[in-house]
N, CA, C and O atoms as a GROMACS GRO file, in nm:
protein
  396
    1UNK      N    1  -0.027   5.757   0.798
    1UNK     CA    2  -0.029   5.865   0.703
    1UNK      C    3  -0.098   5.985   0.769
    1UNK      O    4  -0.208   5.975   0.824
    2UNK      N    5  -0.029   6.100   0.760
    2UNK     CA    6  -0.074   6.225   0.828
    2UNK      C    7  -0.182   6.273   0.720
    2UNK      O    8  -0.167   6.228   0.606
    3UNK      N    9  -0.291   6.361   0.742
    3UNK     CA   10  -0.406   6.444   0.699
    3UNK      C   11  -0.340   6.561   0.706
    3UNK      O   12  -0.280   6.607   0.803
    4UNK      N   13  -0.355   6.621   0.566
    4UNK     CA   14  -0.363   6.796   0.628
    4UNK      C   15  -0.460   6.838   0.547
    4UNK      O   16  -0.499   6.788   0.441
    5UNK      N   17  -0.525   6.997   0.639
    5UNK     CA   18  -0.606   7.032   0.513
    5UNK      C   19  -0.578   7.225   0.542
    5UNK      O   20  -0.547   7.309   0.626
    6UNK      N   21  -0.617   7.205   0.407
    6UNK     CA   22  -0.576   7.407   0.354
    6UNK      C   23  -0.688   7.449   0.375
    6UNK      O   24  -0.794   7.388   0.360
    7UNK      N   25  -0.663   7.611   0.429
    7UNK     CA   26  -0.779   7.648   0.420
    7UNK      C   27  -0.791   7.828   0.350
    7UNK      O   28  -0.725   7.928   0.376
    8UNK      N   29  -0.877   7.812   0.278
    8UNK     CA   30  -0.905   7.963   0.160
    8UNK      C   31  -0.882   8.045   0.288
    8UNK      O   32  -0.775   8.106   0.282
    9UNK      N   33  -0.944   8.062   0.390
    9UNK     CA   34  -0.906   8.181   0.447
    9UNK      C   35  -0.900   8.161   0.647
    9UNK      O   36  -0.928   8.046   0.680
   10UNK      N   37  -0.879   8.222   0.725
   10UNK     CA   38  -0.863   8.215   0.870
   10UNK      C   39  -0.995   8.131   0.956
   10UNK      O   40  -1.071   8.213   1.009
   11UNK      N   41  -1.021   8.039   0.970
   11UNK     CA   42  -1.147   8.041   1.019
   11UNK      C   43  -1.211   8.123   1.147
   11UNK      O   44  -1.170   8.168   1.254
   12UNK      N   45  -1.303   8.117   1.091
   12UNK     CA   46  -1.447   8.213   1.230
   12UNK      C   47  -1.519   8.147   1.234
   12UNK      O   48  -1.587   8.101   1.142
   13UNK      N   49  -1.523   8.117   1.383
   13UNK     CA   50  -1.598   7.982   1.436
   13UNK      C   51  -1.715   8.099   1.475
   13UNK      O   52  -1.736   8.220   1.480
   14UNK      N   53  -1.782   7.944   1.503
   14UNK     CA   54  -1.958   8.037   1.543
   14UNK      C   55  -1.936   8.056   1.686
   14UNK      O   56  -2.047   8.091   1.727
   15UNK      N   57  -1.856   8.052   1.786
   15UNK     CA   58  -1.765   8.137   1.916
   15UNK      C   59  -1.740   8.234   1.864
   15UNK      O   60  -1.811   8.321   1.914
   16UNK      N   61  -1.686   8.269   1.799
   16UNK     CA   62  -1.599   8.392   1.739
   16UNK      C   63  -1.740   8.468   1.683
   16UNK      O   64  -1.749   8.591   1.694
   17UNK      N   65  -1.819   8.410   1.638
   17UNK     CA   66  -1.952   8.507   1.581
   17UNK      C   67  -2.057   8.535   1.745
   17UNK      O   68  -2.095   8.648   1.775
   18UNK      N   69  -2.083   8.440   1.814
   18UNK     CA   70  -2.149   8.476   1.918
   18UNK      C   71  -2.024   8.620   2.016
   18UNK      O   72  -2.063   8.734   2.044
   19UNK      N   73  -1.928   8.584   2.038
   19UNK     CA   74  -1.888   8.713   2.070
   19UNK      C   75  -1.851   8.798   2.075
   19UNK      O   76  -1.820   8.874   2.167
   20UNK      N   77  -1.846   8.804   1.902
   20UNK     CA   78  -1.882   8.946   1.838
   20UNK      C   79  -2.013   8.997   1.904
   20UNK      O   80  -2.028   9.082   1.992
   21UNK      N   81  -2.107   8.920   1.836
   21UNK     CA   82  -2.240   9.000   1.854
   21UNK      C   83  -2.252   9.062   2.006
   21UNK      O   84  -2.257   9.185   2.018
   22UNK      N   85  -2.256   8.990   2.101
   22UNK     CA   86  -2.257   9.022   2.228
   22UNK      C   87  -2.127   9.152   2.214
   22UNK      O   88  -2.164   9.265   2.244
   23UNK      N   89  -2.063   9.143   2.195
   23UNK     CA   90  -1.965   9.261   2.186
   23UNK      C   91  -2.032   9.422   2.186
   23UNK      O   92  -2.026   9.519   2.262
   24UNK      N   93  -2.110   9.386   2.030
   24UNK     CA   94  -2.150   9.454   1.940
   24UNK      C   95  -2.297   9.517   1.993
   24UNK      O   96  -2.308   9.639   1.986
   25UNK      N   97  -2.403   9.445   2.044
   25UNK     CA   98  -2.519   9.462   2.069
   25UNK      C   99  -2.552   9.456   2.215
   25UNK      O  100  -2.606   9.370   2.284
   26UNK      N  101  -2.494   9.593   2.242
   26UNK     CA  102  -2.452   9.640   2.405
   26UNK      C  103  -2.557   9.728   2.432
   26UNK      O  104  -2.637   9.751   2.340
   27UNK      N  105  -2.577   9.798   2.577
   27UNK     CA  106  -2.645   9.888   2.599
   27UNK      C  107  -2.600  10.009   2.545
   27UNK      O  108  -2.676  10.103   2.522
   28UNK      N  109  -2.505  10.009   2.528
   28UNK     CA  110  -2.475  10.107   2.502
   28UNK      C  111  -2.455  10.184   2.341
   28UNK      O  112  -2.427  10.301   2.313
   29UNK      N  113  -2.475  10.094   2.275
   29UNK     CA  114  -2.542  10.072   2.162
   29UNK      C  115  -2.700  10.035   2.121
   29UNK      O  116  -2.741   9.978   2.020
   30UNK      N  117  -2.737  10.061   2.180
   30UNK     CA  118  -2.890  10.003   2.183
   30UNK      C  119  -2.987  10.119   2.067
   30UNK      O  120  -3.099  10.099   2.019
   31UNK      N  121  -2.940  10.179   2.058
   31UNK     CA  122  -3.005  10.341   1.992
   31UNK      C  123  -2.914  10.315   1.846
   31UNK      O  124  -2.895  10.418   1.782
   32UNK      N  125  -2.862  10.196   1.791
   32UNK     CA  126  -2.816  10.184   1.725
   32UNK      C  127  -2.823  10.045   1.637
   32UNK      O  128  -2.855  10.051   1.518
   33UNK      N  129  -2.793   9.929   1.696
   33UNK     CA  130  -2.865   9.821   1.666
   33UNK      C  131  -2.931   9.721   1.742
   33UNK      O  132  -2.911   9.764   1.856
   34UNK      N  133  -2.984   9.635   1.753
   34UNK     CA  134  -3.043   9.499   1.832
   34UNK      C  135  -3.081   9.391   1.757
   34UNK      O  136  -3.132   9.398   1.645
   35UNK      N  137  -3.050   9.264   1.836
   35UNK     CA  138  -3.049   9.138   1.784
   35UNK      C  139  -3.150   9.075   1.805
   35UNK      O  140  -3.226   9.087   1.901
   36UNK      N  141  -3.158   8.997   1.711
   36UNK     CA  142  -3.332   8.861   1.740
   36UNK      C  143  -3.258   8.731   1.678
   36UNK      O  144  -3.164   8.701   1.604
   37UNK      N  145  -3.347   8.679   1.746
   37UNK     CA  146  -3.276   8.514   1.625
   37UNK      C  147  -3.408   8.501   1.553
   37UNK      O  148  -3.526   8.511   1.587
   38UNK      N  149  -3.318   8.467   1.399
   38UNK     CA  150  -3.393   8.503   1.276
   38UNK      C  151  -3.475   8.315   1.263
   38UNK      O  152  -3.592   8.286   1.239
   39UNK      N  153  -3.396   8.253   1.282
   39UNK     CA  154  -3.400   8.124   1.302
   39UNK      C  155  -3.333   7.995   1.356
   39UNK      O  156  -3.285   8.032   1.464
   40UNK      N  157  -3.308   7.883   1.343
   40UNK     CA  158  -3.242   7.783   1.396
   40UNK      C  159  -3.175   7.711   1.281
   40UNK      O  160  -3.241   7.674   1.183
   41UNK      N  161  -3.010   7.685   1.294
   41UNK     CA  162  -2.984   7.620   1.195
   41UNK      C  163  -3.004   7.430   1.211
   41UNK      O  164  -3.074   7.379   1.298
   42UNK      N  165  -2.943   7.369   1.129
   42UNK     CA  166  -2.986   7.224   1.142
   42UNK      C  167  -2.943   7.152   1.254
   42UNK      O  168  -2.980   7.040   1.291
   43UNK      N  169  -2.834   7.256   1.322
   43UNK     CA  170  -2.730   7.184   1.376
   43UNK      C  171  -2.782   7.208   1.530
   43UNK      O  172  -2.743   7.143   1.626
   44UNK      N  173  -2.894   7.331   1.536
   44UNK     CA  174  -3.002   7.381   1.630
   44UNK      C  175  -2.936   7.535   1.668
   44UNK      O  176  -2.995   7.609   1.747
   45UNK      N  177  -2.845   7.563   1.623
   45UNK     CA  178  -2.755   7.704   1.632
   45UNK      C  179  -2.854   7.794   1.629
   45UNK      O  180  -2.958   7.755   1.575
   46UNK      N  181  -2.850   7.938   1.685
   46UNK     CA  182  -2.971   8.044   1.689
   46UNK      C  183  -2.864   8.123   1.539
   46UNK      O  184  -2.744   8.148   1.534
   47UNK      N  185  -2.917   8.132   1.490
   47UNK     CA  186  -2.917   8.255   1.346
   47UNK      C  187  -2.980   8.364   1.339
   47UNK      O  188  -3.096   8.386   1.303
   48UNK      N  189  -2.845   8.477   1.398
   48UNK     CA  190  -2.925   8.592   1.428
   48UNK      C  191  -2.928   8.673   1.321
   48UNK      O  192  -2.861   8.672   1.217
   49UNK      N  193  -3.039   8.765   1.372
   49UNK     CA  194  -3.040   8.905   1.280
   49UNK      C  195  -3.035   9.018   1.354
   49UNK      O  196  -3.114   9.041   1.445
   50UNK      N  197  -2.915   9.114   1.310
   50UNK     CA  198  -2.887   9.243   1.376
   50UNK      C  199  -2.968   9.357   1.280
   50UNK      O  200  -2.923   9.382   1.168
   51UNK      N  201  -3.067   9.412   1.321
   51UNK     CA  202  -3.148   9.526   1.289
   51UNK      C  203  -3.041   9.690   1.330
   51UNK      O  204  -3.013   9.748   1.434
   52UNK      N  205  -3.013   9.709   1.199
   52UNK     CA  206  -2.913   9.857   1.273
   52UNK      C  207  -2.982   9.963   1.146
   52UNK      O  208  -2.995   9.961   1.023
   53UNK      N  209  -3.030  10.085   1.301
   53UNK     CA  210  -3.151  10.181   1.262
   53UNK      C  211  -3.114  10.238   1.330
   53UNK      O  212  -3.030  10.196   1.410
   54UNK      N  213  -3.186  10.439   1.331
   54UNK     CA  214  -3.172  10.493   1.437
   54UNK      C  215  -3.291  10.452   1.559
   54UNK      O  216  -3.393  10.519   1.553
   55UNK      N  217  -3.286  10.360   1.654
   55UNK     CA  218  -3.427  10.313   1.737
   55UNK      C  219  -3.464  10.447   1.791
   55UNK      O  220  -3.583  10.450   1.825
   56UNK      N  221  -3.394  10.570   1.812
   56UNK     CA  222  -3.417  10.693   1.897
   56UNK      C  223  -3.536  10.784   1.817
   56UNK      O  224  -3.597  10.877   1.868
   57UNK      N  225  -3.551  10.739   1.690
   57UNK     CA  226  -3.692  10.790   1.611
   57UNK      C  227  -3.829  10.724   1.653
   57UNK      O  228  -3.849  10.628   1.728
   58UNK      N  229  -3.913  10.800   1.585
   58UNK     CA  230  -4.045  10.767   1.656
   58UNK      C  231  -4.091  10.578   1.576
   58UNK      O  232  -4.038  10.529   1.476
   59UNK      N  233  -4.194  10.520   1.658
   59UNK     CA  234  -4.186  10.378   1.570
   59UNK      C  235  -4.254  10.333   1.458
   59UNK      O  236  -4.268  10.224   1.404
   60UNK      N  237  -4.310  10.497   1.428
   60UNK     CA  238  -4.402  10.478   1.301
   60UNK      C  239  -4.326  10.528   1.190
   60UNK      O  240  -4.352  10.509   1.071
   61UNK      N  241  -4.184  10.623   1.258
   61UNK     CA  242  -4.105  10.691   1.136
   61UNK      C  243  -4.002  10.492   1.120
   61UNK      O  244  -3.955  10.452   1.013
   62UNK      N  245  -3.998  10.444   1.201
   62UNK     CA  246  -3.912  10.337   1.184
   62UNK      C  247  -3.964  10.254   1.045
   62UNK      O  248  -3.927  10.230   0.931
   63UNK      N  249  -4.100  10.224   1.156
   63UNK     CA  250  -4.209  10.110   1.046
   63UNK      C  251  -4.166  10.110   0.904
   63UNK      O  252  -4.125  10.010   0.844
   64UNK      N  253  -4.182  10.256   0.844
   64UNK     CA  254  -4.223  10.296   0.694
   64UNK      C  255  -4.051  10.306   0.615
   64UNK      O  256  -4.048  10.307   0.492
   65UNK      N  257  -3.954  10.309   0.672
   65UNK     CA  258  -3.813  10.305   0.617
   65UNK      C  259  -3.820  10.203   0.560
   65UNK      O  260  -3.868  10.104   0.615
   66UNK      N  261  -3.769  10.203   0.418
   66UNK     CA  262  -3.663  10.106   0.315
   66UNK      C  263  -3.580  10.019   0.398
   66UNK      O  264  -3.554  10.077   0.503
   67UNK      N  265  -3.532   9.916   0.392
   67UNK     CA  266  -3.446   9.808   0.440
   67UNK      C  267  -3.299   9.757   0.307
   67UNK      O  268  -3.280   9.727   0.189
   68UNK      N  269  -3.254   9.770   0.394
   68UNK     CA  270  -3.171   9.668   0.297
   68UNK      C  271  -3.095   9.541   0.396
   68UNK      O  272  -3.052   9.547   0.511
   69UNK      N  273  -3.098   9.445   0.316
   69UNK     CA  274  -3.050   9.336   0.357
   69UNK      C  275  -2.936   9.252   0.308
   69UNK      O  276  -2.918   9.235   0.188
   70UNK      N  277  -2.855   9.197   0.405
   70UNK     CA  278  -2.706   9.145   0.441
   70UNK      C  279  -2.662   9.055   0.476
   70UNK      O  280  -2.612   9.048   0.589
   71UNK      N  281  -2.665   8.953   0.390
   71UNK     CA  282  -2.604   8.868   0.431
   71UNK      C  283  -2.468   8.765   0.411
   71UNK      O  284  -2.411   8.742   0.304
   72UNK      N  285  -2.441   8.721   0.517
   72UNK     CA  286  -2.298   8.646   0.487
   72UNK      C  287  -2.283   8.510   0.558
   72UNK      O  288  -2.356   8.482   0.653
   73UNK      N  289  -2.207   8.443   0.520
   73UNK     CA  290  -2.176   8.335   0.538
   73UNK      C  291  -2.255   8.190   0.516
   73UNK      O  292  -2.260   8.095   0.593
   74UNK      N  293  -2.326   8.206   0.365
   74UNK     CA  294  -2.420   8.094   0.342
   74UNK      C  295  -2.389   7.988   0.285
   74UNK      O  296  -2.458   7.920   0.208
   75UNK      N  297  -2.287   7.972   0.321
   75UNK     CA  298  -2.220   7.852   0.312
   75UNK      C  299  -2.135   7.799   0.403
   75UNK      O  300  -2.069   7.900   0.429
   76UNK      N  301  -2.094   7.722   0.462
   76UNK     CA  302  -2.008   7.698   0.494
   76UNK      C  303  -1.870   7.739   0.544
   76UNK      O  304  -1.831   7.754   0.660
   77UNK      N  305  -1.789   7.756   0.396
   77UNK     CA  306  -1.707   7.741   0.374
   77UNK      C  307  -1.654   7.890   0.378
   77UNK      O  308  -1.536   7.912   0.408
   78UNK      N  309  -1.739   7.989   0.349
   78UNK     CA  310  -1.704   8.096   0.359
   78UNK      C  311  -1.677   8.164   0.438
   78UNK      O  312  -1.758   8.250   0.472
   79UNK      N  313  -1.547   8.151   0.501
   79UNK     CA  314  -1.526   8.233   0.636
   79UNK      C  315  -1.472   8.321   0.613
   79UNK      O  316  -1.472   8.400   0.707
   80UNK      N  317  -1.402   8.366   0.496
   80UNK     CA  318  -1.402   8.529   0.481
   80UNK      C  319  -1.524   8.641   0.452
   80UNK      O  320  -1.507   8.761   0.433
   81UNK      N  321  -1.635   8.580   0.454
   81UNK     CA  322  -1.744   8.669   0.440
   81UNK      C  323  -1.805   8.677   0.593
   81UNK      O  324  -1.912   8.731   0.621
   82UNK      N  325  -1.722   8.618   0.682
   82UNK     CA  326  -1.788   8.700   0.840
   82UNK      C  327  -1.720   8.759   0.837
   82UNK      O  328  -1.768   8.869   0.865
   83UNK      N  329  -1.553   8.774   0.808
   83UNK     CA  330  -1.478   8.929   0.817
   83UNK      C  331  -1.484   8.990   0.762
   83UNK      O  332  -1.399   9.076   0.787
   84UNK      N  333  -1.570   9.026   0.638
   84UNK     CA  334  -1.615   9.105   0.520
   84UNK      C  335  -1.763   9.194   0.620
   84UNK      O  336  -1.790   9.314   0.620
   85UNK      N  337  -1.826   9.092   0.687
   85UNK     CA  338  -1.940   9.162   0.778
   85UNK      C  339  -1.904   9.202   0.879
   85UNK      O  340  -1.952   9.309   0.919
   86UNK      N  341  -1.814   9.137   0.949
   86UNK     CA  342  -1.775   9.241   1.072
   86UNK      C  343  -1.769   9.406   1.031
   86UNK      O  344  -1.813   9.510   1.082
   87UNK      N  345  -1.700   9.376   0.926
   87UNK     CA  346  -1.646   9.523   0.884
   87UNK      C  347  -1.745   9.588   0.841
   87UNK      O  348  -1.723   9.709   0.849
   88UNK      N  349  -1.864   9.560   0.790
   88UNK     CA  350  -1.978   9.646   0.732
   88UNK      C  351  -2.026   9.734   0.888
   88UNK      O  352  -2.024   9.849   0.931
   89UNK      N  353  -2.077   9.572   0.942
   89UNK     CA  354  -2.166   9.599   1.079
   89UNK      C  355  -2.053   9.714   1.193
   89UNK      O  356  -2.100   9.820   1.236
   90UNK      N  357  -1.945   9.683   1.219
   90UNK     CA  358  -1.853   9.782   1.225
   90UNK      C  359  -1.858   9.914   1.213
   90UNK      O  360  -1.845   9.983   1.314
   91UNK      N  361  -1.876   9.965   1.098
   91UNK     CA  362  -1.900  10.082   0.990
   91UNK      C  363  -2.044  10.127   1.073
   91UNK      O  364  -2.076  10.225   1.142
   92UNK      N  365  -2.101  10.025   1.036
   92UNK     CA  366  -2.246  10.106   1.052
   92UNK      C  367  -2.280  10.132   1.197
   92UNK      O  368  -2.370  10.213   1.217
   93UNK      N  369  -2.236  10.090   1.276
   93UNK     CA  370  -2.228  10.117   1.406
   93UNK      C  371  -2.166  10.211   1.475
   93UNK      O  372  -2.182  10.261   1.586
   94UNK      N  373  -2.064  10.232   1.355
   94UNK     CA  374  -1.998  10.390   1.446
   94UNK      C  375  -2.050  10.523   1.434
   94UNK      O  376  -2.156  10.554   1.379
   95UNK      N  377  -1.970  10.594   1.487
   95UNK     CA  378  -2.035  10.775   1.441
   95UNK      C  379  -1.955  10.827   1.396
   95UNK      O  380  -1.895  10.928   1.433
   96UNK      N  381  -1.938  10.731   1.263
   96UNK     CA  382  -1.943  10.841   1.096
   96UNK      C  383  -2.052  10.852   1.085
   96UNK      O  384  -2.150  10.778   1.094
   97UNK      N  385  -2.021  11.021   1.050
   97UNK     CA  386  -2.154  11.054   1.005
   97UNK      C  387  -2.195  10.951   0.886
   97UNK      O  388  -2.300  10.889   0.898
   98UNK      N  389  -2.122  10.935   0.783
   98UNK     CA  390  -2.122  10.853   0.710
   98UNK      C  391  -2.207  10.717   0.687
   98UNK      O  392  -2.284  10.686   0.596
   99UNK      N  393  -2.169  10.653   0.795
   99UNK     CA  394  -2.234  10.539   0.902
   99UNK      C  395  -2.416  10.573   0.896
   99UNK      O  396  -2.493  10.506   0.964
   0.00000   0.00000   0.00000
């Protein structure tokens, strides 16, 4: 007897998320965002966090800025919410002014 299984949306493997980020968090972007690992998942995976600011301000005008925070994929199953973040982190990375 054959297995099949459906899936809600395309999967994005955590390959596909490591090279994004590396994509994304270049030198040449650096004046824009940078990565840390926020923590370790169970599985021992690094769980990053992308900080996107202007870094080209002084680090006391940084310190005192409002944050907002973003997250996706806390579950599992949700692999349309890394292509829902690509697209934020995307956005905010470019030069729209907007952005």
């Amino acid at each position: 007897m054959d297995t099949v299984y459906f899936a809600h949306c395309y999967p994005y493997t955590y390959t596909d998320l490591c090279r994004y980020v590396s994509q994304t968090c270049t030198y040449e972007n650096k004046d824009k965002v940078r990565k840390t690992v926020l923590c370790k998942s169970l599985a021992g995976n690094d769980v990053d966090m992308l900080i996107v600011t202007n870094f080209g301000s002084a680090p006391e005008d940084i310190a005192i800025r409002k944050a907002i925070i973003l997250t996706a994929r806390v579950h599992p199953g949700e692999s349309n919410a890394s292509y829902m973040m690509k697209g934020c982190i995307d956005f905010l990375v470019s030069d729209d002014p907007k952005a």
